[in-house]
Structures are given as structure tokens and as C-alpha cells.
LUMKOLNU-823637 format. One record per atom (N, C-alpha, C): x negated, y, z. Coordinates in pm, whole numbers, padded with zeros to 5 digits, always signed. Each point is the difference from the previous one (the first is absolute). Layout:
residues N
XYZ/...
***
This chain:
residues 67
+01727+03385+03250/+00035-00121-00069/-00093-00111+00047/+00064-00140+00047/-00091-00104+00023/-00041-00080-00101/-00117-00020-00012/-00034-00104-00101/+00037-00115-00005/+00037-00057-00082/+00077-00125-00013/-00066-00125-00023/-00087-00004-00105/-00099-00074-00080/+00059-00114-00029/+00129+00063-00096/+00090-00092-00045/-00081+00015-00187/+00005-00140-00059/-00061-00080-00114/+00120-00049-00106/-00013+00098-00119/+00077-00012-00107/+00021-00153-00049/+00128-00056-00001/-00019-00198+00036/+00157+00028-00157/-00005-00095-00072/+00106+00002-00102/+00059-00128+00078/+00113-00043-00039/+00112-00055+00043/-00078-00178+00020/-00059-00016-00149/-00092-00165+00013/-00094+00013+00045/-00019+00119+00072/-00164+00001+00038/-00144-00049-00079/+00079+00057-00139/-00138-00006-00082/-00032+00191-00079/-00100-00077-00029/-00035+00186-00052/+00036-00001-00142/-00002+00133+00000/+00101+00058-00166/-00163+00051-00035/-00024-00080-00152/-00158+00021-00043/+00055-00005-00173/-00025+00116-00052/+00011+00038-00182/+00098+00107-00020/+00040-00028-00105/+00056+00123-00058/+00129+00021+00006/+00059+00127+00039/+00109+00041+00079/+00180-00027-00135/-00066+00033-00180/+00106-00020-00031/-00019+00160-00034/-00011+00075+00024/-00022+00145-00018/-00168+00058-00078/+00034+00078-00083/-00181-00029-00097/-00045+00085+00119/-00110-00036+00039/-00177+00023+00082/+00042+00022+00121/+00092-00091+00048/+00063-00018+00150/-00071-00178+00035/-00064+00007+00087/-00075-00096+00037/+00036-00046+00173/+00029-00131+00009/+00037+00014+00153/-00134-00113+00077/-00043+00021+00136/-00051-00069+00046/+00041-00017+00175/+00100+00007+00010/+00087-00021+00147/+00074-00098+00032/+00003+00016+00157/+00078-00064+00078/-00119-00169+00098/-00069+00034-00048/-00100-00100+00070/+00024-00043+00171/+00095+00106+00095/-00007-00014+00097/-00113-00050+00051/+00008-00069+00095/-00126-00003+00118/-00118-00038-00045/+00019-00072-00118/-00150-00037-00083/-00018+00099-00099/+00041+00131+00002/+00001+00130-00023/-00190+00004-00004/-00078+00017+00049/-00131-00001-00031/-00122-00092+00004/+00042-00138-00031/-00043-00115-00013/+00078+00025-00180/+00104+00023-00036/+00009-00002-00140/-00078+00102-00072/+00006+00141+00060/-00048+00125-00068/-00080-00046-00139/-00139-00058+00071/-00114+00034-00119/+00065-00103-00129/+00033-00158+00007/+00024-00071-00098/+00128+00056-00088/+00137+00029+00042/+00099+00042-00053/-00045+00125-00058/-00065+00090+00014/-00058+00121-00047/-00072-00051-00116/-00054-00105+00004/-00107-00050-00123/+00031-00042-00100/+00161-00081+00046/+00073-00066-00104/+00082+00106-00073/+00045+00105+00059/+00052+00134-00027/-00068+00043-00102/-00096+00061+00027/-00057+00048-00092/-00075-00081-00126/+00011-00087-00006/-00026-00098-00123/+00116-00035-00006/+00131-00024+00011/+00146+00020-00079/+00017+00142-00081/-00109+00124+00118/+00039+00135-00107/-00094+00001-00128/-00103-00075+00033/-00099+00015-00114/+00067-00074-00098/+00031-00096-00045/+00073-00143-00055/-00045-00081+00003/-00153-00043+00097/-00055-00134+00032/+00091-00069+00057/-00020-00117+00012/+00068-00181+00098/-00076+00040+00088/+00071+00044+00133/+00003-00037+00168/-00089-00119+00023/-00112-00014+00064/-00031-00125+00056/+00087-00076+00071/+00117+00108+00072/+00071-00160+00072/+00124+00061-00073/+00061-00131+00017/+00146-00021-00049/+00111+00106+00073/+00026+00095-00060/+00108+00075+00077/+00159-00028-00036/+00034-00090-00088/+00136-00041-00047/+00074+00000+00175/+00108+00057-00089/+00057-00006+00140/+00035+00138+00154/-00119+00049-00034/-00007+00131+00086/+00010+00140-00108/+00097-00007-00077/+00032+00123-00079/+00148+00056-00002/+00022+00088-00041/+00133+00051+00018/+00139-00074-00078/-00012-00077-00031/+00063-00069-00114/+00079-00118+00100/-00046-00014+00129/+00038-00097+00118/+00135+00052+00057/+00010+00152-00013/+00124-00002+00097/+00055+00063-00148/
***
């Protein structure tokens, strides 16, 4: 098999960041090529949406509720 190093990209090319709609289903994908330039911050905001803190940055917008 050849490696591809093909990058999970959603249709607007934004990332899917919160909660899936399903209880303790959590999504943090689709970042494509800024795939690890997002990692650490979207992970941060993640997990302070699971805790029930306010996100330092504004994530309106990048949740499942878009499509």
C-alpha cells in the first residue's frame, strides 16, 4: 500500500470542534492541512467544553449543528 498523506478536510474547510449530539461523543476533526498547527488549541477548547468552562476563543460556528 502507498502512502498517501491525504488530510481529513470537511466540505467548508473548517474544523468540526464540540459535541457530536450523541451523550459523551465529542468531535475534534477535519482540520486538514492545518491538521497540527490546530492540534494543541482545539484540544484545549475541547476539553473545557467537556469540563463546562467558556473556551477562550470563540468556537460558534465550528460545531455539528452547521451541517
Amino acid at each position: 500500500q502507498v502512502w498517501k498523506g491525504a488530510r481529513a478536510l470537511l466540505p467548508d474547510g473548517l474544523p468540526l470542534i464540540g459535541a457530536s449530539g450523541l451523550p459523551g461523543l465529542w468531535l475534534n476533526l477535519g482540520h486538514g492541512a492545518s491538521g497540527w498547527a490546530l492540534a494543541c488549541g482545539s484540544a484545549r477548547a475541547l476539553a473545557d467544553q467537556i469540563a463546562g468552562k467558556t473556551p477562550d476563543i470563540d468556537l460558534e460556528g465550528l460545531g455539528a449543528q452547521r451541517f
